[in-house]
C-alpha positions as CSV (number, residue, x, y, z in Angstrom):
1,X,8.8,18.6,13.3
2,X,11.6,18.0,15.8
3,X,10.9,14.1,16.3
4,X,11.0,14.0,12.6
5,X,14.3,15.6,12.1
6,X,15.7,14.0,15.2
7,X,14.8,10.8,13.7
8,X,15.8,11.0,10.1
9,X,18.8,12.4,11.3
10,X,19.5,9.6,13.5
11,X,18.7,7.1,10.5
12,X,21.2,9.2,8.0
13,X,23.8,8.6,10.4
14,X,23.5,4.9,11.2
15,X,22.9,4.6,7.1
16,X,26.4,6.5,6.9
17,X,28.7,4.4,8.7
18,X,26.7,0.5,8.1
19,X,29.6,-0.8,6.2
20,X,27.8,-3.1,3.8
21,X,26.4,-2.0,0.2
22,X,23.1,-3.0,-0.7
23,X,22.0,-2.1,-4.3
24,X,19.3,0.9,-3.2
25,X,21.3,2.6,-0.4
26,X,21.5,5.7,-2.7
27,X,17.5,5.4,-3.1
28,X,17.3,5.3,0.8
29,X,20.1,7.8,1.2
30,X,18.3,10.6,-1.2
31,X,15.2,10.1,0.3
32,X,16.5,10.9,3.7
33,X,17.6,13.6,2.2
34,X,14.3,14.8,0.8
35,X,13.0,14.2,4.5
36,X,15.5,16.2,5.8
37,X,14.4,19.3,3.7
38,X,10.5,18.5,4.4
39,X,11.7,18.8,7.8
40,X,13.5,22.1,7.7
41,X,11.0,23.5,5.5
42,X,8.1,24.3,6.9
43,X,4.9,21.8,7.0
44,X,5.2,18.9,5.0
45,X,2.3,17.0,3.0
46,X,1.7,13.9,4.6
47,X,1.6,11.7,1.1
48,X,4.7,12.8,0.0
49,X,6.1,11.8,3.9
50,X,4.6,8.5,3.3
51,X,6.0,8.0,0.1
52,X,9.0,8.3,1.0
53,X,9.4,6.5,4.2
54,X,8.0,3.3,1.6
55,X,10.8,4.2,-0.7
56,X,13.3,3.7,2.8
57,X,11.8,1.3,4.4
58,X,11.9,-0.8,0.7
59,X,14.9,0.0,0.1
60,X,16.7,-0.7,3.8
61,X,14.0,-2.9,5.2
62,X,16.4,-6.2,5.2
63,X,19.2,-4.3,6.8
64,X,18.5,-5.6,10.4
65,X,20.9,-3.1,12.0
66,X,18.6,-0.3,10.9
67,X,15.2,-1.6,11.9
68,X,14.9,0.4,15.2
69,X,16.1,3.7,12.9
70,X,13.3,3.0,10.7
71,X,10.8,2.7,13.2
72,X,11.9,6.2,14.5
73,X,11.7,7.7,11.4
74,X,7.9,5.9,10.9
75,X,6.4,6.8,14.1
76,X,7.8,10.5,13.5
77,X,6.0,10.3,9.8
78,X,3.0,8.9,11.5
79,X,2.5,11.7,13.5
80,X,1.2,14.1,10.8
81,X,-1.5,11.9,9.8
82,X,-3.0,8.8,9.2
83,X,-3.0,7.2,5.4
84,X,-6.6,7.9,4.2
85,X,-8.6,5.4,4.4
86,X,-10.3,3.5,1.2
């Protein structure tokens, strides 16, 4: 839970003060948000982690000055689970 928090706090930040728009920076700014939350709240379900580090990382995967912020914030997700497997 700590790497999690540590990272998407560390990504909320960067997000914060990147001075260019991009038209779903309030998509990846509310789901940092909701990680946040899942973070402070006790045990989150992995899907719902997953789901929404695919909403970030779609909506702030161009942004080159927040790849290694994104990666945090992925390896901290990955560590409550792999994706199931089909």
């Amino acid at each position: 839970m700590a790497e999690l928090r540590t990272a998407v706090s560390r990504l909320r930040r960067e997000l914060a003060v990147h001075p260019a728009e991009f038209p779903d920076r309030g998509i990846a700014e509310d789901e940092l948000a909701a990680l946040a939350a899942m973070a402070v709240g006790g045990a989150p379900e992995a899907p719902r982690l997953r789901r929404s580090l695919l909403l970030i990382a779609g909506s702030i995967g161009s942004v080159s000055a927040l790849a290694t912020g994104l990666a945090d914030v992925r390896s901290a997700v990955e560590l409550f689970g792999e994706p199931p497997r089909h």
